[in-house]
N, C-alpha and C positions, 0 to 999 in steps of 0.2 A: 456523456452529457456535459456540456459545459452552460456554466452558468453565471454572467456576469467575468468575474474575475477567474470561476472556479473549473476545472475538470474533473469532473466527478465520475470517477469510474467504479460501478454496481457491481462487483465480484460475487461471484457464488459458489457452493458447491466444496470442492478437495481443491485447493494450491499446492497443488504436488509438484514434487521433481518436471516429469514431464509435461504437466501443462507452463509450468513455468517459467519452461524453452518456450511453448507455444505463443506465452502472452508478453513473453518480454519484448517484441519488435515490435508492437502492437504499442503497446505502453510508451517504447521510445518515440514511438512516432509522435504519441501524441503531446506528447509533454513538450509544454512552451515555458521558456524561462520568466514571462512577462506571468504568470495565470500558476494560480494554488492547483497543486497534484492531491486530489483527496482519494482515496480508497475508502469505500463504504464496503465495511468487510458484515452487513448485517447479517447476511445471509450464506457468510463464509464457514463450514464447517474445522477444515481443519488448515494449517498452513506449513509445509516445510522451511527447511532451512535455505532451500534455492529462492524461496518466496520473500525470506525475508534479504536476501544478499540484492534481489530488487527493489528490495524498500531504504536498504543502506544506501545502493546505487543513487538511486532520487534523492534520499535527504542530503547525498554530499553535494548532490548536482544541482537544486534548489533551493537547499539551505531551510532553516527552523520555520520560517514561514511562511514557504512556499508548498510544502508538503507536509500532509500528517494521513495519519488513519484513524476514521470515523468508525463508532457501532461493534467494534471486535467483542464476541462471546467472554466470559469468564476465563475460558482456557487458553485461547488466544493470548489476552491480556499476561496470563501465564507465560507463556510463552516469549512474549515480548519483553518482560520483566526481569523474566532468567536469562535474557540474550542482553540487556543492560538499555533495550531499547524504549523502554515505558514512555521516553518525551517524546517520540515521535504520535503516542494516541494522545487526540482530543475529542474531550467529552462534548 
C-alpha cells in the first residue's frame, strides 16, 4: 500500500528463512529511494534472521528515515533489541 510519501507493506504470519527468499524480490522491487519503507509487522508472528538481514539491507539502502518497522509484538521487539537493531522500530 503506498500512502503519500509511505510504502507500507502489511506482513503476516512466520518470516521464515524461506519465505524470505520468497519476499525479498518483492520487497526490492518495490522500494523507491524518494518514499519511507514501513513494515507493519502487526500481524507478524515470528521473524528470522534472513528477515532481519532484509531489514539491515533497507535501512543501509534508505537510511534512518526512510525506513523503519511499525507494530512488532513484545518478542519481536526482543529480538530486534538483542540483534542491536531497536532504532530501526518506531512507535
Amino acid at each position: 500500500m503506498t500512502i503519500d510519501d509511505q510504502i507500507i507493506c502489511h506482513l503476516s504470519g512466520r518470516l521464515d528463512t524461506h519465505g524470505s527468499l520468497d519476499l525479498e524480490p518483492k520487497i526490492d522491487e518495490i522500494t523507491h529511494p524518494e518514499k519511507v519503507l514501513v513494515f507493519d509487522f502487526t500481524e507478524v508472528e515470528y521473524i528470522s534472521s534472513s528477515f532481519l538481514r532484509i531489514c539491515i539491507k533497507k535501512y543501509k539502502q534508505l537510511g534512518t528515515e526512510r525506513f523503519c518497522v511499525k507494530n512488532p509484538t513484545s518478542d519481536i521487539k526482543r529480538v530486534f533489541k538483542i540483534a542491536g537493531l531497536e532504532k530501526m522500530i518506531r512507535e
